[in-house]
C-alpha positions as CSV (number, residue, x, y, z in Angstrom):
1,X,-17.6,37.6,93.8
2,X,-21.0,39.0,93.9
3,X,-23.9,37.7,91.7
4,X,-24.1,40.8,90.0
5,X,-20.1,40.3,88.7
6,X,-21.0,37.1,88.1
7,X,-23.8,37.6,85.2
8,X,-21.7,40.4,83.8
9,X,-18.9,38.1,83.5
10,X,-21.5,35.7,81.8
11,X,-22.7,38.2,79.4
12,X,-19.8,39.2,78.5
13,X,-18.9,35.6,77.7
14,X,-22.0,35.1,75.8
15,X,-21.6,38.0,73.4
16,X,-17.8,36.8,72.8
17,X,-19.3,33.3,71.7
18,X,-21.7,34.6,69.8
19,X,-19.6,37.0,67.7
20,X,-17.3,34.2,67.2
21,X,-19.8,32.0,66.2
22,X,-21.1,34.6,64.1
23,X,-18.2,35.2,62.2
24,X,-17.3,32.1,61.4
25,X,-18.1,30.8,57.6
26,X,-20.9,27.9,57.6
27,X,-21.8,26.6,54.5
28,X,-25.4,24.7,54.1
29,X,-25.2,20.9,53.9
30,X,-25.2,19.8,49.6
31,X,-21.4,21.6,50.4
32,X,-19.3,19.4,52.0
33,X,-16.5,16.8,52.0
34,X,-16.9,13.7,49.0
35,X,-19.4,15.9,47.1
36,X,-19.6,16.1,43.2
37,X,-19.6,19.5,41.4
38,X,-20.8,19.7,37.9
39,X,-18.5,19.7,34.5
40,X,-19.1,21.9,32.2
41,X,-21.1,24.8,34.2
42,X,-19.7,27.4,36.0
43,X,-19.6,26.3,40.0
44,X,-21.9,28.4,42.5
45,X,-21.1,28.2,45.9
46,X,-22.9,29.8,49.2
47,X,-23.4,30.3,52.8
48,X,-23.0,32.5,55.8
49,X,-20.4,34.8,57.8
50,X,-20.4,38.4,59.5
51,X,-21.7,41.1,57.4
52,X,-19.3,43.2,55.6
53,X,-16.4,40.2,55.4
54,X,-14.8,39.0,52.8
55,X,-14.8,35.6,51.8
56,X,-12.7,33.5,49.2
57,X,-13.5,30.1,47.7
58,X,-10.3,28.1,46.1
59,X,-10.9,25.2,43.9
60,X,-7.4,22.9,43.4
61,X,-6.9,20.3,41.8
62,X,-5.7,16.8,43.3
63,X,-5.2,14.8,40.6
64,X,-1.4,13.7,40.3
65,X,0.1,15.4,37.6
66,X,-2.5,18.1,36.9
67,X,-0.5,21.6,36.5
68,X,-4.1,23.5,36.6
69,X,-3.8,26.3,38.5
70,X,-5.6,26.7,41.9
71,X,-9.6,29.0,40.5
72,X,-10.5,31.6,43.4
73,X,-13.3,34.1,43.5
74,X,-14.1,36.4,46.0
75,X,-17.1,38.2,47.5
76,X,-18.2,40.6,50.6
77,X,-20.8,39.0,52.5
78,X,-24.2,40.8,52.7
79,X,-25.6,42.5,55.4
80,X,-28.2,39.9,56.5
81,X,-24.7,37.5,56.5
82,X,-25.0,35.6,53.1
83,X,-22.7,35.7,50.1
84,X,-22.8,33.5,47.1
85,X,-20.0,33.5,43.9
86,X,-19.6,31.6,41.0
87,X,-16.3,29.7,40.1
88,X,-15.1,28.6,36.5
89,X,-16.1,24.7,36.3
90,X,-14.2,22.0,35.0
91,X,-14.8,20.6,31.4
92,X,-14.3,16.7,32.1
93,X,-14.0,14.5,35.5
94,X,-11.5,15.8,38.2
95,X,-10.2,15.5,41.8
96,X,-10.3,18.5,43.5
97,X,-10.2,20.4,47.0
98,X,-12.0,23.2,47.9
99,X,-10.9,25.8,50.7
100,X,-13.7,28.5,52.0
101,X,-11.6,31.5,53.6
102,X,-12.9,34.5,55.6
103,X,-12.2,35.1,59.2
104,X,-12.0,31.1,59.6
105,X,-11.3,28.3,56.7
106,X,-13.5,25.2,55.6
107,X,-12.1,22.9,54.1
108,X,-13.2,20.2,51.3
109,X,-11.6,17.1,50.8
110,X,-11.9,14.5,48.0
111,X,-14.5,16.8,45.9
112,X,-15.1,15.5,42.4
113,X,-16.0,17.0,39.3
114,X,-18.5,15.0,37.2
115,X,-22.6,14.7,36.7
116,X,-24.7,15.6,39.5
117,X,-29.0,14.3,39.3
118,X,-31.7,15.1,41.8
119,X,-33.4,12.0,42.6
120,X,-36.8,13.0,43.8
121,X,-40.4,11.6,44.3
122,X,-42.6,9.3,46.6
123,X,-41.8,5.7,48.4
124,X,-40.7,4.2,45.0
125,X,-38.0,6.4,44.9
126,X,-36.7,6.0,48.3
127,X,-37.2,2.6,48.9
128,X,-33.8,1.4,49.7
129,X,-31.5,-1.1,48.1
130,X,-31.5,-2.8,51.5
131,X,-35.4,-3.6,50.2
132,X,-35.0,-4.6,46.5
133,X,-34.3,-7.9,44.3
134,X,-30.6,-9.5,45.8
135,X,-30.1,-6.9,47.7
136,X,-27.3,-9.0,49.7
137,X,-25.3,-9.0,46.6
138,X,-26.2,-5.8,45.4
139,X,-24.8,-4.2,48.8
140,X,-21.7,-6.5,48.6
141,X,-21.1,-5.6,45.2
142,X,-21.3,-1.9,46.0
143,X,-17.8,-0.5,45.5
144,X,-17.9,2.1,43.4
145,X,-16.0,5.2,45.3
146,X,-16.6,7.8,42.2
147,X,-20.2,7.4,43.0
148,X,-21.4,9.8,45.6
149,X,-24.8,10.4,47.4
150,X,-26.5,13.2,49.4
151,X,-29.2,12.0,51.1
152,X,-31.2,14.8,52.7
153,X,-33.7,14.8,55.9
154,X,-37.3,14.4,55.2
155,X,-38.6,18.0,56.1
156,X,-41.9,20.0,55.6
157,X,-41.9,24.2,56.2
158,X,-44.3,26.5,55.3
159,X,-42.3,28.7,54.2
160,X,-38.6,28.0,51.8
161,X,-35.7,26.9,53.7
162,X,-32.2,28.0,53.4
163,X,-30.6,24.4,54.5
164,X,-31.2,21.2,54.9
165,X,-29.4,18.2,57.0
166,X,-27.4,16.1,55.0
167,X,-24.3,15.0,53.6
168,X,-21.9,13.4,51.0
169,X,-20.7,10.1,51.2
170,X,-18.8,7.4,48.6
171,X,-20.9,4.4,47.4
172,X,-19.6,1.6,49.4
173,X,-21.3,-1.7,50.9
174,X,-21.6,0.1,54.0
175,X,-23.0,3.2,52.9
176,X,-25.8,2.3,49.9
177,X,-27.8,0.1,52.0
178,X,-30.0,2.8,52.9
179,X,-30.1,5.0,49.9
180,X,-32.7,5.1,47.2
181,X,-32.7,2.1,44.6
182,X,-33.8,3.7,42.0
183,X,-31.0,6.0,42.4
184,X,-28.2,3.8,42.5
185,X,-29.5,1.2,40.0
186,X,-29.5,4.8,37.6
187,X,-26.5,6.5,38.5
188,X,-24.3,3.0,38.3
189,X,-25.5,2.1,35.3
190,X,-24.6,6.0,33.9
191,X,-20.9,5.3,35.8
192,X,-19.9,2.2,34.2
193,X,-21.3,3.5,30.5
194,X,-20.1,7.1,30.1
195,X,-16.7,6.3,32.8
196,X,-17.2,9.1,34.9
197,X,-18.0,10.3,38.9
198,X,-22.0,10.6,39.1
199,X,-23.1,12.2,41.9
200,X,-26.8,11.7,43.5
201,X,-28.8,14.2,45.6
202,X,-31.8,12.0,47.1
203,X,-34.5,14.2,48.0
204,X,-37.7,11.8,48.6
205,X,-40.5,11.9,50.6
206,X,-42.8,8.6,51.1
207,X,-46.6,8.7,50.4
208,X,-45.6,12.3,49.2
209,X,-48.0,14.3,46.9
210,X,-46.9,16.6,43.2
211,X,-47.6,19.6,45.0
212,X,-46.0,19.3,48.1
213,X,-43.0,19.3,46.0
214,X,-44.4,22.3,43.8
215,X,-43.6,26.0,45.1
216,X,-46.9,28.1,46.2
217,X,-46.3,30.9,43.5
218,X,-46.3,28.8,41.0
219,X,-49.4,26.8,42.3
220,X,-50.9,30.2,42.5
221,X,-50.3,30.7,38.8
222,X,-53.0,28.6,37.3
223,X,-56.7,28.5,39.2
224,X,-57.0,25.1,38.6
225,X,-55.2,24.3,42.2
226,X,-57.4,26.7,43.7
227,X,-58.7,23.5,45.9
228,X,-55.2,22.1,46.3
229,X,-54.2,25.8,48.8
230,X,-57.0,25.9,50.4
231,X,-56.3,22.0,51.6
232,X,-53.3,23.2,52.4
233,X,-54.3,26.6,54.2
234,X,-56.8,24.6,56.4
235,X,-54.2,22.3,56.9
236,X,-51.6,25.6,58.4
237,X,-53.8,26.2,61.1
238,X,-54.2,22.2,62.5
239,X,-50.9,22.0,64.8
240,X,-51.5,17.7,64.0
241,X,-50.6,18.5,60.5
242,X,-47.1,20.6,61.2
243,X,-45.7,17.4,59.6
244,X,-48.1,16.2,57.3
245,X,-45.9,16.1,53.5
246,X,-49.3,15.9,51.8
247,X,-50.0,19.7,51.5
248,X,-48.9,22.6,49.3
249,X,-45.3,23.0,48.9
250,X,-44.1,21.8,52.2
251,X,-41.5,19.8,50.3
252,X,-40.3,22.0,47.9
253,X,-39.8,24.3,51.0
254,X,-38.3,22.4,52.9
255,X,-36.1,19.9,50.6
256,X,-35.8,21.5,47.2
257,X,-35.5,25.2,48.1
258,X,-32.4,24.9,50.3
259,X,-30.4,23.3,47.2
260,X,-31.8,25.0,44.5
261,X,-29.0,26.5,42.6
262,X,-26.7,23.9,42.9
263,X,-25.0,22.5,39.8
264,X,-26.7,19.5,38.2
265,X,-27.0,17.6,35.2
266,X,-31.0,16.6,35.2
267,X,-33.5,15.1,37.7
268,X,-35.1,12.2,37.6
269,X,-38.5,11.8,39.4
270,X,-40.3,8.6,40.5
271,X,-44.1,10.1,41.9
272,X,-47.7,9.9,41.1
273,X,-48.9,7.0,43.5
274,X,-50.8,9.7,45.6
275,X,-52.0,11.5,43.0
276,X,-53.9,8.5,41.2
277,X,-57.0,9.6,42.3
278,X,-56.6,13.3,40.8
279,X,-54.8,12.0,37.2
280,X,-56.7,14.7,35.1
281,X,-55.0,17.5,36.8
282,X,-51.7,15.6,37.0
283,X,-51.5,16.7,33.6
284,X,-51.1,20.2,34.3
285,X,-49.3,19.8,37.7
286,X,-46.7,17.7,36.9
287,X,-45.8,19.8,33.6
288,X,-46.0,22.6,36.2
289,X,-43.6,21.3,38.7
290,X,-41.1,20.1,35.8
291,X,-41.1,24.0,34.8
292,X,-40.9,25.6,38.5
293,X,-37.9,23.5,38.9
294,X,-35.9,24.7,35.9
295,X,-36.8,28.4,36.4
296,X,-35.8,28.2,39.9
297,X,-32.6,26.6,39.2
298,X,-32.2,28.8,36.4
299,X,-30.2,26.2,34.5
300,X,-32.4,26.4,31.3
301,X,-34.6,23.1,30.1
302,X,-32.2,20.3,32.3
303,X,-32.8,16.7,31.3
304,X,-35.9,15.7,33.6
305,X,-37.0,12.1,33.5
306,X,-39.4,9.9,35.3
307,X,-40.9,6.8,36.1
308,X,-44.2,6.2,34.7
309,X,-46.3,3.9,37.0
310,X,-46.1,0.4,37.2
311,X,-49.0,-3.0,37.4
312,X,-50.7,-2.5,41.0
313,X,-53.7,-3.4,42.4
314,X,-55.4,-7.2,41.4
315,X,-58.7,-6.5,42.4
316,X,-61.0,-5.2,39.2
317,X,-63.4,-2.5,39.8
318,X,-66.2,-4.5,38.3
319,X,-65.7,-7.8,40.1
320,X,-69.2,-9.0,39.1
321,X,-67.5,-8.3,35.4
322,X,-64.0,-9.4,36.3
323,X,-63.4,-10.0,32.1
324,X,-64.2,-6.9,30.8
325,X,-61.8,-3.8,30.4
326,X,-62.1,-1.3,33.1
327,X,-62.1,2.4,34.1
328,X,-59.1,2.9,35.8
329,X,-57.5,6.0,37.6
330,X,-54.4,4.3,37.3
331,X,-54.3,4.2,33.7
332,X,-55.2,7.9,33.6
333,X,-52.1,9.0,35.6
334,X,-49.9,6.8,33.3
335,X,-52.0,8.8,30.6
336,X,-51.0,12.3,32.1
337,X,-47.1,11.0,32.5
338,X,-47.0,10.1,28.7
339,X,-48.5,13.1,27.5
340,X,-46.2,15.2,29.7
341,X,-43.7,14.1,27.1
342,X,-44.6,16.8,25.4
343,X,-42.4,18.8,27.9
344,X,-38.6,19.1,26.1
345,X,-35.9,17.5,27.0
346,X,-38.0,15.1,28.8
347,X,-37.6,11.0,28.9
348,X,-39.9,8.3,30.2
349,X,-39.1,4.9,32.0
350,X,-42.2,2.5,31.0
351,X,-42.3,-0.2,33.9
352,X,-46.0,-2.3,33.6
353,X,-44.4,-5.4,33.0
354,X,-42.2,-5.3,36.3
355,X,-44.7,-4.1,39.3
356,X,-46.2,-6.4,41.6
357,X,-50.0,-6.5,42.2
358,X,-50.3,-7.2,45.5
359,X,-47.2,-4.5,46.5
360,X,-47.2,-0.8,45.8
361,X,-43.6,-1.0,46.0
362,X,-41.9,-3.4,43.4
363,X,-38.4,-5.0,44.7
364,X,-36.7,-4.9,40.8
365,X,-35.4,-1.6,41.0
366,X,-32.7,-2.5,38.8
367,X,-34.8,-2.5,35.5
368,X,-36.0,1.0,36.2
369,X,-32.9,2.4,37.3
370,X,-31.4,0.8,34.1
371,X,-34.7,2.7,31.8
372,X,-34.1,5.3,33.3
373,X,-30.4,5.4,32.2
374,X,-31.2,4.7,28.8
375,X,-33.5,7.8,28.7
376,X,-30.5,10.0,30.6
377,X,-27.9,8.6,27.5
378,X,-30.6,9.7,24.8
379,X,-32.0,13.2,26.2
380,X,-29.2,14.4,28.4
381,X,-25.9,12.9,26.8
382,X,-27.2,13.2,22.9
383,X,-26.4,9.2,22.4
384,X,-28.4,7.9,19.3
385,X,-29.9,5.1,20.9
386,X,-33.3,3.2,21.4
387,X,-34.3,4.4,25.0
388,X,-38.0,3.7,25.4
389,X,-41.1,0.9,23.9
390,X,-43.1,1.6,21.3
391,X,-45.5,5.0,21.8
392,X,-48.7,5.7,20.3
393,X,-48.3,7.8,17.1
394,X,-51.6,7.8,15.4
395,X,-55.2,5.3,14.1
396,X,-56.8,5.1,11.0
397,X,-60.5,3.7,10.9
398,X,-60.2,0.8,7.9
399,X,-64.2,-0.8,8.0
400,X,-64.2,-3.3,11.2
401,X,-60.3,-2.7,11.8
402,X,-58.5,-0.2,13.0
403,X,-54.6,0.8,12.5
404,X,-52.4,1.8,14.9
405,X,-48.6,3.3,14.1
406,X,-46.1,3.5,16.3
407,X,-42.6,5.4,17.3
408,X,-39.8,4.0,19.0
409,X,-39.7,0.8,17.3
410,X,-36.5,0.5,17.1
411,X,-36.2,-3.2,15.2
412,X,-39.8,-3.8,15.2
413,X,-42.9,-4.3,17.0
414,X,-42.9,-7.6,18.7
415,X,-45.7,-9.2,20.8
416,X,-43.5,-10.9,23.8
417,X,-44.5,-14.1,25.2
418,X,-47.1,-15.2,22.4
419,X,-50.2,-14.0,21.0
420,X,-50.9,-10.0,21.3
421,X,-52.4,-9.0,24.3
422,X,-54.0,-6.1,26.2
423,X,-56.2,-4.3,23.5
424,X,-59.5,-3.4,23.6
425,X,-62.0,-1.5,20.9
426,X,-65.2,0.2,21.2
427,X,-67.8,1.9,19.4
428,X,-69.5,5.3,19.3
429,X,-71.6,3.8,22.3
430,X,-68.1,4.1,24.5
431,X,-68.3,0.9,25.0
432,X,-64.7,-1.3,25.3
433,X,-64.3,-5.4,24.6
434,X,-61.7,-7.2,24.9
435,X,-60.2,-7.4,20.7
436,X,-58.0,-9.2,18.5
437,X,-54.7,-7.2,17.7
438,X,-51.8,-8.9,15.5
439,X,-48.1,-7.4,14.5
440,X,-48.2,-6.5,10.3
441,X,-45.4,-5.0,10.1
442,X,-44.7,-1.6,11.8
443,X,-48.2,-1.6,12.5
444,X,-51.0,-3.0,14.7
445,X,-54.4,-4.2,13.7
446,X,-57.1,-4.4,16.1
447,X,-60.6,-5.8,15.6
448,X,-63.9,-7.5,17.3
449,X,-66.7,-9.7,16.2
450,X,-68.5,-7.4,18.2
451,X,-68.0,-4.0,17.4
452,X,-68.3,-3.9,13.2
453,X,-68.1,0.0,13.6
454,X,-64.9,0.9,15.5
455,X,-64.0,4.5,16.8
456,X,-61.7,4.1,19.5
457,X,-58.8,1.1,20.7
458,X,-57.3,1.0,24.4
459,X,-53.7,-0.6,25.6
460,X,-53.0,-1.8,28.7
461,X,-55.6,0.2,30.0
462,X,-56.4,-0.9,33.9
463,X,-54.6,-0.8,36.9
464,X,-52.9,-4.4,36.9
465,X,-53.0,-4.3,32.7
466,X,-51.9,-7.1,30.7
467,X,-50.1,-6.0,27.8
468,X,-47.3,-7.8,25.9
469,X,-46.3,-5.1,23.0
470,X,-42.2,-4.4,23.1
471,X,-40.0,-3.4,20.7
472,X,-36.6,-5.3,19.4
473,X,-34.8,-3.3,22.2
474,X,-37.0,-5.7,24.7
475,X,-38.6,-2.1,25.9
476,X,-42.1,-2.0,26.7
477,X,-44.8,-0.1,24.9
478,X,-46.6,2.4,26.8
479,X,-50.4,2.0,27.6
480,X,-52.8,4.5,25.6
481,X,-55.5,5.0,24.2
482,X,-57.5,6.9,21.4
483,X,-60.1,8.4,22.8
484,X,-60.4,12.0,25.1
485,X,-63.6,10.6,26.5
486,X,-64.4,11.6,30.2
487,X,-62.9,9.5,32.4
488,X,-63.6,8.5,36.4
489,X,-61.3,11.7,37.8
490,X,-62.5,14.1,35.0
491,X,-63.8,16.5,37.7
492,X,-61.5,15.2,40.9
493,X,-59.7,18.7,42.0
């Protein structure tokens, strides 16, 4: 046979496997085999095939007994090959199957119905249970099948993605050593209260910045992150930084964009680390990311809750002045989490009394998982409980003393492990010493010797603070402070 014959023969080949290849359905990643689908939404499902065909999605149910009948939908795939549908959902827990059909079939197995949360954010958030307090016993104790977890590749773009790597896989002393803490310490503590499949989509990114996780028109929306695109546009043209998560919405491009759409129940969000040294704009860009993500999911205001950051760093920033209270960029991004609050439907784990100074990465995951939870059962399940510490409500100037009032205080203010600690009061000279603050009541009192005309009280205001203010509910307060004076990343941009 001549070579000529020969590549015809190969062409010919070539197209045939490509057609084939082209006509078959592929659906991206979040959909496959163990996943969790949403109760109580309608179900959106999509993916690819060969222009003009029809495809069918079938969801049956597999629990033994249930007469529901089989849900389908069905759609004509797009010219540029996509099609996307909508199913009816189901209103509680269920075992299902789900069958794709076109010109091929996908199959499904051992899909569940129940409450699906992003898990998102920096090192804290994925940092594995392999890493954290008894994690020996955690793992071996892992047996929870209704639990579920997507775990997606790390991946930057420039531009949004349509899929990412990943896949669905049961909670088992096998599988969670490597998934995010945080995330499983949360989502167990949700499955053993409310009794029902959780399902956990890890999207996390160490050393990761907001922004890289914030989408470029919405960046573009505000000028105040003029400075933050033009990093990142520098950045686009260095081929050593085609990697690089720290720039402009790399992350949201390449991690949240290929899932956006798929059914969930909230997020929670574990970030800020990087961003420490510009906390007076976090408080703009991380209300902004909160609301890019629910537009672009398109779900309405979905629970979103976070971690605010814990005690780091033991070295003071005056170390000729070790006992006076400090300036700290720290304290100002806590600061921005708190007053993002003020986003609805929003819920905050306080975690200052379990970091470690000398590790950016605390090993007791458990206790924020198990914060975190409480704010889910609050905000996202309507449960009238006590979910957070005590918050700053308001001050009133009495002589030499001033007031503080608290919310959240559940069964009281209480000062845990002795005397009061961690306030400070200053003057109109801006000047902060350390003061004397006692429980009367519902209220604090806070005075100095030195300062007989007070304008202003700090809490646990520093990077490694020492505070001991809880409520009954053993929750810890939140650091604040009074004052809107300047601090050290005023200008930082």
């Amino acid at each position: 046979m001549s070579s000529r014959c020969i590549a015809v023969i190969s062409a010919i080949a070539l197209i045939a496997v490509t057609t084939s290849a082209r006509a078959d359905i592929k659906l991206p990643g979040i959909f496959s085999d163990h996943m969790v689908l949403q109760t109580g939404k309608e179900v959106p499902f999509w993916g690819w095939a060969e222009p003009g065909e029809e495809v069918t999605v079938t969801i049956t149910s597999k629990d033994p007994g249930d007469t529901t009948k089989p849900e389908s939908a069905n759609v004509v795939t797009a010219a540029d090959g996509r099609w996307s549908l909508r199913l009816p959902g189901r209103s509680k827990p269920a075992q299902v199957e789900v069958t794709v059909t076109g010109k091929n079939t996908v199959t499904l197995t051992n899909v569940l119905f129940g409450d699906v949360w992003i898990c998102s954010g920096q090192s804290n958030m994925e940092w594995p249970v392999s890493a954290s307090l008894n994690h020996q016993e955690e793992i071996a104790e892992a047996k929870f099948p209704s639990i579920r977890f997507f775990k997606a590749e790390r991946s930057t773009a420039r531009v949004p993605q349509d899929d990412n790597d990943g896949k669905w896989v049961e909670c088992s002393p096998d599988s969670i050593g490597g998934m995010s803490a945080v995330a499983y310490f949360f989502g167990r503590e949700l499955h053993q209260r409310l009794k029902r499949p959780i399902g956990l989509v890890q999207l996390t990114h160490g050393g990761s910045i907001c922004e890289a996780w914030t989408s470029q028109a919405a960046l573009k929306s505000d000028e105040d992150f003029a400075k933050i695109l033009e990093r990142a546009e520098r950045a686009s043209t260095d081929p050593s930084q085609a990697n690089n998560p720290n720039r402009a919405s790399v992350l949201y491009n390449g991690m949240i964009a290929p899932i956006q759409g798929y059914g969930i129940k909230g997020a929670i969000w574990y970030q800020g680390e990087s961003n420490t040294g510009r906390a007076f704009q976090y408080r703009k860009l991380f209300p902004l990311l909160i609301s890019n993500w629910r537009r672009q999911w398109g779900l309405g205001d979905f629970p979103f809750l976070f971690v605010q950051l814990p005690n780091y760093v033991p070295e003071k920033s005056k170390p000729d002045r070790p006992d006076e209270p400090e300036e700290s960029a720290w304290a100002e991004l806590r600061e921005a989490q708190l007053m993002s609050l003020s986003v609805p439907r929003t819920g905050m784990a306080v975690t200052i009394d379990v970091g470690e100074p000398r590790d950016i990465h605390p090993r007791n995951k458990q206790v924020v998982g198990k914060r975190l939870a409480l704010a889910a059962l609050q905000v996202a399940y309507g449960q009238d409980i006590v979910a957070s510490g005590p918050r700053y409500k308001s001050m009133k100037v009495m002589e030499s003393t001033i007031e503080l009032e608290f919310q959240d205080i559940g069964d009281g203010l209480v000062a845990q492990g002795g005397d009061l600690r961690g306030f400070a009061i200053a003057g109109a000279d801006k000047k902060f010493v350390w003061a004397t603050a006692r429980i009367e009541g519902n209220v604090v009192r806070v005075s100095s010797s030195e300062v007989p005309a007070p304008v202003a009280v700090r809490y646990a205001w520093g990077d490694n603070p020492d505070g001991n203010l809880f409520n009954g509910a053993g929750l810890p307060a939140s650091p604040f402070r009074t004052d809107d004076w300047a601090g050290i990343t005023h200008q930082n941009r």
